[in-house]
C-alpha positions as CSV (number, residue, x, y, z in Angstrom):
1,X,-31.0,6.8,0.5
2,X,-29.8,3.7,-1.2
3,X,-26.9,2.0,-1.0
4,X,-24.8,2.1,-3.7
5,X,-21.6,0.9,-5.0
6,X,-18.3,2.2,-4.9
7,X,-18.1,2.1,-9.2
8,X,-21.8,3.7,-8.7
9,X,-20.2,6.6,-6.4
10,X,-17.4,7.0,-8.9
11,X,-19.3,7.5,-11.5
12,X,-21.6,9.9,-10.4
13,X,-18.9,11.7,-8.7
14,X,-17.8,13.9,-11.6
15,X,-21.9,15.1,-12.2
16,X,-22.7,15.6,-8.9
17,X,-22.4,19.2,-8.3
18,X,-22.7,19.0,-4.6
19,X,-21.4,16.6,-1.7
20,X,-24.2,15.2,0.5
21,X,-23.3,16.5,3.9
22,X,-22.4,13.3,5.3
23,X,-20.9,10.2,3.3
24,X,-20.3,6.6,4.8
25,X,-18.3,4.3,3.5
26,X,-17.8,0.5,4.6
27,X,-17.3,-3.1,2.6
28,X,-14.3,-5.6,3.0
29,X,-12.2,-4.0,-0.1
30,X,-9.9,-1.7,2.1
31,X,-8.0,-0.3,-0.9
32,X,-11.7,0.9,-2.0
33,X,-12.5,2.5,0.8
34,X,-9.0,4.7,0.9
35,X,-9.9,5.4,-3.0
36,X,-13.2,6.8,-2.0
37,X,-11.6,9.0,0.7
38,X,-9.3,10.5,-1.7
39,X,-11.8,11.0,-4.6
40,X,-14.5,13.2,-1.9
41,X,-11.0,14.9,-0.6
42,X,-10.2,15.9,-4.0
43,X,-13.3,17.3,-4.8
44,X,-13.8,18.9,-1.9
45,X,-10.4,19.9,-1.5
46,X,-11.0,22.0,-4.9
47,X,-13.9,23.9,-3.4
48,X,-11.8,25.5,-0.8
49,X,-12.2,22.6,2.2
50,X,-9.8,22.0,4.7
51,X,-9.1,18.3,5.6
52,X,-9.3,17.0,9.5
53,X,-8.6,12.9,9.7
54,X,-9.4,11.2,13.4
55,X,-8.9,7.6,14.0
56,X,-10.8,5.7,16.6
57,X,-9.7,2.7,18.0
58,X,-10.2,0.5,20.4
59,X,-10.6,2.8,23.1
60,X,-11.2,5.3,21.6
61,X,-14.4,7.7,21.2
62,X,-15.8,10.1,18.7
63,X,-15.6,13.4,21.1
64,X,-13.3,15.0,19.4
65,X,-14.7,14.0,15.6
66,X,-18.2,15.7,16.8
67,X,-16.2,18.8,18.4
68,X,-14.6,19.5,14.7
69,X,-17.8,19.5,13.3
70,X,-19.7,21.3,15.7
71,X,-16.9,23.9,16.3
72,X,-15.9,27.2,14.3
73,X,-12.6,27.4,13.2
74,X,-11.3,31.4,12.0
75,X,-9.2,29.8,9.4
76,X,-11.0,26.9,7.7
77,X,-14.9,27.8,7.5
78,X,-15.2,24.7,5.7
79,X,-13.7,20.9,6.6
80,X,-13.8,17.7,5.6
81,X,-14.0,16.2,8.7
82,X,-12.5,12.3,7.7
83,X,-13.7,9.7,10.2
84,X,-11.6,6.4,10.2
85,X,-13.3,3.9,12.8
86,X,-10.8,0.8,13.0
87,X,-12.4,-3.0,13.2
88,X,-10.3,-3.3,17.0
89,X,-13.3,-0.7,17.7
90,X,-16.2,-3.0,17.0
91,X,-14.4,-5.7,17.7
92,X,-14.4,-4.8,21.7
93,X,-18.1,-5.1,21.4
94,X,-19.2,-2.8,23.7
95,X,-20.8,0.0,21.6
96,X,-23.8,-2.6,21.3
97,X,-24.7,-2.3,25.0
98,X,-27.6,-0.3,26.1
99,X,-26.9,3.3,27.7
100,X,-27.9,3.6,31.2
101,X,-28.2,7.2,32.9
102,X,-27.0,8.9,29.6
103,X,-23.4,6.8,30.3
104,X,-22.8,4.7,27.2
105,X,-19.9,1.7,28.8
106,X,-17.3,3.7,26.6
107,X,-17.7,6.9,28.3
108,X,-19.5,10.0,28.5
109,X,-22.6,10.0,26.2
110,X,-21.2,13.0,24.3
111,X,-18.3,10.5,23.0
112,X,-20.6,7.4,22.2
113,X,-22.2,6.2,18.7
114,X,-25.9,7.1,19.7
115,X,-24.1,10.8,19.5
116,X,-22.6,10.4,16.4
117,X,-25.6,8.5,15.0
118,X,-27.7,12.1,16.0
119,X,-24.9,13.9,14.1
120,X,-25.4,12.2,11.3
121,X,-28.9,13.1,11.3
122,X,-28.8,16.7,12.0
123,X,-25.2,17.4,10.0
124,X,-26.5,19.7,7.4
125,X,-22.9,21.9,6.5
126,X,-21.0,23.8,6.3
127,X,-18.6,21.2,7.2
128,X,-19.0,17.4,5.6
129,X,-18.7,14.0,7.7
130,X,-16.7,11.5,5.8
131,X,-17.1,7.9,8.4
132,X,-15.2,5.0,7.0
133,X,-16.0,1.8,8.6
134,X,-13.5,-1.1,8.8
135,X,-15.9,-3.8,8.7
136,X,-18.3,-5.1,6.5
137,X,-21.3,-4.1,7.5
138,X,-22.7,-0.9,9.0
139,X,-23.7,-0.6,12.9
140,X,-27.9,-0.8,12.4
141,X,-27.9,2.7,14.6
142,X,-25.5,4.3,11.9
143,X,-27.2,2.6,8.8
144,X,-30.8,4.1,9.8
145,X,-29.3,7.6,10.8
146,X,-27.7,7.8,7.2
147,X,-30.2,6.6,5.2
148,X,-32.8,9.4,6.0
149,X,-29.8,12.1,3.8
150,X,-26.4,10.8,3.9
151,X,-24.7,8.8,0.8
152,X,-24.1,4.9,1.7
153,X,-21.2,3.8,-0.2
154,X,-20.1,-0.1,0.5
155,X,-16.8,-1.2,-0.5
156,X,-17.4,-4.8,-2.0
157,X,-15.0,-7.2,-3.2
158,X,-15.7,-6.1,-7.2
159,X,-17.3,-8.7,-10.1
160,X,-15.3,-9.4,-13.0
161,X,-18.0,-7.4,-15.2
162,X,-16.8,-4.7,-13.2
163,X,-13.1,-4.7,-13.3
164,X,-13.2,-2.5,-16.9
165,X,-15.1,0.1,-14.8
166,X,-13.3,0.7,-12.2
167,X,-10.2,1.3,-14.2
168,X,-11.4,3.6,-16.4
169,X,-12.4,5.4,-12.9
170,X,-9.1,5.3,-12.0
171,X,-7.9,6.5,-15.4
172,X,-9.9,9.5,-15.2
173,X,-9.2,10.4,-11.7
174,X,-5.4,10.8,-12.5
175,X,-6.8,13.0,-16.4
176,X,-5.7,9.7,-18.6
177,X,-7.4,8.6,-21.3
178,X,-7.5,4.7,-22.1
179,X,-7.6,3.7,-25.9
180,X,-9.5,0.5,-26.9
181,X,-8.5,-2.0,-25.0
182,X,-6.6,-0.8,-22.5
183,X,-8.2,-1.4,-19.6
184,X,-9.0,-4.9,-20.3
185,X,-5.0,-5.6,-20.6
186,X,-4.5,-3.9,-17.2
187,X,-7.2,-6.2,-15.6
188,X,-5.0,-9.3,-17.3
189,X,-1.9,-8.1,-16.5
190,X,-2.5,-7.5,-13.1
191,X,-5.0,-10.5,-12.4
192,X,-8.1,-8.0,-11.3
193,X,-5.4,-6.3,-8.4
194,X,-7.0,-3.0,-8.1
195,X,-4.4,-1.7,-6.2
196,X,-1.7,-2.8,-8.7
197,X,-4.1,-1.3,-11.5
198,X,-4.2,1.9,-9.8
199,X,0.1,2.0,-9.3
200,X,0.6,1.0,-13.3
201,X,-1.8,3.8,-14.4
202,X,0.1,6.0,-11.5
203,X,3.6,5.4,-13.1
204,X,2.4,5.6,-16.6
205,X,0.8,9.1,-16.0
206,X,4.4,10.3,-15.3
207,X,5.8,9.8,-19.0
208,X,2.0,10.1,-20.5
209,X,0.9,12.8,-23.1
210,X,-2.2,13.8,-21.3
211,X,-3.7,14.4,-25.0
212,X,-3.3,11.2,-26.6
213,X,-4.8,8.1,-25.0
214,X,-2.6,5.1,-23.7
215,X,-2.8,1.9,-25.5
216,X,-1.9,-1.6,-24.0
217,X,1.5,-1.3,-25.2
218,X,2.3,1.8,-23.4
219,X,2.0,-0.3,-19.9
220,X,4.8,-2.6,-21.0
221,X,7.8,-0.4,-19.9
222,X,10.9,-1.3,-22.0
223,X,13.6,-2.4,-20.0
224,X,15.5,0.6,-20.5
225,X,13.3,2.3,-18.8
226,X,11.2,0.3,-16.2
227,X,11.6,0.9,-12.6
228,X,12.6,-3.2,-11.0
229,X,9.7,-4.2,-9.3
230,X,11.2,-4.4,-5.1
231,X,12.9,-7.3,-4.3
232,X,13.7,-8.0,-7.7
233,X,17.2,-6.8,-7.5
234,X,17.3,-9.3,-4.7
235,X,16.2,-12.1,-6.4
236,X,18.5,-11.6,-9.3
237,X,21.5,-11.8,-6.4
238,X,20.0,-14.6,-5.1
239,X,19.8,-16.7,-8.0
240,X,23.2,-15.5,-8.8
241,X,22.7,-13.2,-11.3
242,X,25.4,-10.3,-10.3
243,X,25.2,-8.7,-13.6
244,X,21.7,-8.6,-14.1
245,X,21.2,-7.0,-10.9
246,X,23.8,-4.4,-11.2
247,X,22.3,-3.2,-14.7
248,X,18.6,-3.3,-12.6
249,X,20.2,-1.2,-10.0
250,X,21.6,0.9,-12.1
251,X,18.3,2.1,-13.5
252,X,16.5,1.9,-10.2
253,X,19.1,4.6,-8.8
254,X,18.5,6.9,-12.5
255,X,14.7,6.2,-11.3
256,X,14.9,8.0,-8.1
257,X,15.8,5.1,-5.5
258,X,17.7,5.9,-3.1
259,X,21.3,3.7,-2.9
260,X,20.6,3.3,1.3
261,X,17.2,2.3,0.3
262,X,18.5,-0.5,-1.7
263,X,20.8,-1.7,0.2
264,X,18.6,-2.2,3.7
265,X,15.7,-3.5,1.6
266,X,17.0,-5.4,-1.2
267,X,20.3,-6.8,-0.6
268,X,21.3,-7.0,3.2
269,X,18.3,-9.1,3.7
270,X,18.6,-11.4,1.0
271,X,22.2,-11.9,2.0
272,X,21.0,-12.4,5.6
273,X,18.9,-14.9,4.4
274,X,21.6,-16.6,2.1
275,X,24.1,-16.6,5.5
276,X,21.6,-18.5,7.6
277,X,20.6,-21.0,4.6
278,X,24.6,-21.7,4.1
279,X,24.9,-21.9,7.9
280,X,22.2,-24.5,8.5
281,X,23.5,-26.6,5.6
282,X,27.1,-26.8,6.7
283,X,25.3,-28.7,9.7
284,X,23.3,-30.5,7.5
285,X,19.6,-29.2,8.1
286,X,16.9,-30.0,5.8
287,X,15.0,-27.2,4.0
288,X,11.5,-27.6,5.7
289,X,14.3,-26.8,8.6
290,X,15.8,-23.8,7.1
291,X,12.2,-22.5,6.1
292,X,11.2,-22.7,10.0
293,X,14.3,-20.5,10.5
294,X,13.5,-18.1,8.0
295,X,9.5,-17.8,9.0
296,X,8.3,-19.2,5.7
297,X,7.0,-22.2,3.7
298,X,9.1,-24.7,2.5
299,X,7.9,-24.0,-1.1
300,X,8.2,-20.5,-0.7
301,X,10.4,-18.8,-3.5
302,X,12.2,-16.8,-0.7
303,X,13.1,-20.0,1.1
304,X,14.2,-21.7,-2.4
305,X,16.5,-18.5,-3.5
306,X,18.2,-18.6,-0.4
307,X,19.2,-21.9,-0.5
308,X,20.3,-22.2,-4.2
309,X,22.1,-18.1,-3.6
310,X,23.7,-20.6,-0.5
311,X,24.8,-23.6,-2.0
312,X,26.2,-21.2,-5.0
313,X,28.2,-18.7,-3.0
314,X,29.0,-21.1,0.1
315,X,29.1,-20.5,3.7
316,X,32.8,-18.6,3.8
317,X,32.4,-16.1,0.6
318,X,29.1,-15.5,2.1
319,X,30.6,-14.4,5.7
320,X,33.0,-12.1,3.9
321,X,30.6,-10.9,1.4
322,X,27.8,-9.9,4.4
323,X,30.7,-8.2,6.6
324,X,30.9,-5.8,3.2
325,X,28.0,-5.2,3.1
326,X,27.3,-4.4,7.0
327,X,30.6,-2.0,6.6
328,X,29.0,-0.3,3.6
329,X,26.0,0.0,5.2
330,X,27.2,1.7,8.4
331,X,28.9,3.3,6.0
332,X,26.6,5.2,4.4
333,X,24.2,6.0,7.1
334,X,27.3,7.8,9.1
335,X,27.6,9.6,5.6
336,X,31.3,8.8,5.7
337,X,30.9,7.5,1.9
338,X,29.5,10.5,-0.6
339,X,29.5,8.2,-3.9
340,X,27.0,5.9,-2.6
341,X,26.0,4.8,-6.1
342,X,29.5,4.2,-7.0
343,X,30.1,1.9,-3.5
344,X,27.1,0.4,-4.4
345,X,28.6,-0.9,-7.8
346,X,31.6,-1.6,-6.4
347,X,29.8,-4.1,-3.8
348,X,27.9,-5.7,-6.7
349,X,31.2,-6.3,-8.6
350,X,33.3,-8.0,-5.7
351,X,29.4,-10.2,-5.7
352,X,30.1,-10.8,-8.8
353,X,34.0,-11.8,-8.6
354,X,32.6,-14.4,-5.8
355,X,30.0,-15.7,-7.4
356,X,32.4,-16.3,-10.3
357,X,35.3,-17.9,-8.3
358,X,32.8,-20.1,-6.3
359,X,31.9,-21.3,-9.8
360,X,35.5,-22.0,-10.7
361,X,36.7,-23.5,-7.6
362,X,37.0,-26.8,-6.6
363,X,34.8,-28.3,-4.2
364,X,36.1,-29.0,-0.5
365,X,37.4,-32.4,0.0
């Protein structure tokens, strides 16, 4: 059979009455590949299949993968046998070397790919063989075995004439309708991203009306209502901005974050970062030097927050303002705090009243 493209596959996916026994799926676009394993688990998970997902890695061989589809199982007549083969697999090199004595060099022949490539060939149900290659291309062994019955699906980095397409794909996988429009504002919004189109259509099927169809505006969340992107509450602290980022935690928490969650992702790490900025420039280091110390670029926005959240809190409000935070912290994962939202405020306030004193103060002689 052809191959064909991931948009091809997606669109034939919802007139396709039947699964081919055997799908593979390769191509460089890895967030691709993951949306083609859930759109065949989907459908085939509505037909009454059970799913089995195997990994092989490096060392590892596809025994087990041919045993689950050889093998009867009393509870699940049917499976969806998923087949993830890592790049580290390929990458060792040895699957390319001739058998000798029906001994492949990674182990009993049973285990190697000449047996999976005769398991592609002969798999004809009740189970269905889902291989997903981490690479761009397919083994040759593999590619001739599946083109004889099995559906070749390659994962390519998409056009720009394509972009439309694919998110009207994800639109409908999720039941959304996309009015005029809409789909070309996503692909602006979010530069082409697929992945990031796929998240904005995920969080605007929460408050959607399945009836009606969304229109450009609806992915501009009002601010009363959008989750903060992560980190963002960090940045705001960093550039100083205590009240902004207490009014974006407070909707994050009325979101469904979780206040421990915040406070180990967002704002212990960006005060971390702000303590070893102040640190290095009480002893006078340069900011290429403080950017080797925090493991990024000079002209990194991460780099440039920390030093201006430094210079604006200083090196001793900092110290007191991190030992807060590392009590609150232990705090409230030996769950001796029960309003965690409320502490959390509270630490964003005394932020605040430093920030705001550091402001007012004057500077050391």
């Amino acid at each position: 059979m052809p191959v064909e493209s991931a948009l091809e596959f997606l669109r034939a996916a919802d007139s396709r009455r039947t699964a081919e026994s055997v799908t593979i799926v390769f191509g460089p676009h890895g967030f691709l590949r993951e949306f083609i394993v859930g759109a065949v688990a989907d459908k085939l998970s509505a037909d009454g299949y059970q799913y089995r997902s195997y990994q092989i890695g490096a060392s590892g061989d596809f025994g087990a993968v041919l045993d689950e589809l050889g093998a009867a199982d009393l509870f699940a007549a049917r499976r969806l046998v998923v087949c993830r083969i890592l790049k580290s697999h390929r990458d060792r090199g040895g699957e390319d070397v001739p058998e000798e004595d029906g001994v492949s060099p990674r182990g009993p022949s049973t285990g190697s790919e000449s047996a999976l490539s005769e398991a592609i060939e002969a798999q004809r149900g009740p189970n269905h063989l889902l291989v997903v290659y981490e690479r761009d291309n397919l083994p040759a062994r593999i590619r001739r075995a599946a083109e004889k019955a099995s559906r070749i699906v390659t994962c390519a980095r998409p056009y720009d004439n394509q972009l439309s397409g694919y998110v009207q794909q994800f639109a409908r996988a999720r039941g959304l309708k996309l009015a005029p429009g809409a789909a070309e504002s996503l692909v602006e919004k979010h530069a082409g991203d697929l992945a990031a189109v796929a998240n904005a259509l995920g969080k605007a099927a929460i408050l959607a009306d399945p009836a009606k169809p969304l229109r450009p505006e609806d992915f501009s969340e009002p601010g009363s209502r959008r989750m903060p992107e992560v980190f963002e509450i960090a940045d705001s602290l960093a550039r100083g901005r205590a009240a902004m980022a207490l009014a974006q935690v407070d909707r994050a928490l009325a979101l469904g974050r979780d206040p421990i969650e915040i406070l180990a992702v967002e704002i212990i790490p960006v005060m971390r970062r702000m303590m070893v900025a102040a640190a290095m420039l009480a002893r006078r280091r340069s900011p290429g030097e403080i950017a080797a110390a925090l493991g990024a670029s000079p002209m990194s926005g991460l780099v440039t927050r920390a030093i201006e959240g430094a210079r604006g809190f200083g090196l001793e409000r900092l110290r007191r303002s991190y030992t807060r935070t590392s009590e609150l912290d232990e705090a409230f994962k030996n769950g001796t705090i029960k309003g965690r939202e409320q502490a959390l405020g509270a630490l964003l306030l005394d932020l605040m009243t430093e920030k705001q004193q550091a402001r007012t103060s004057p500077p050391p002689a």
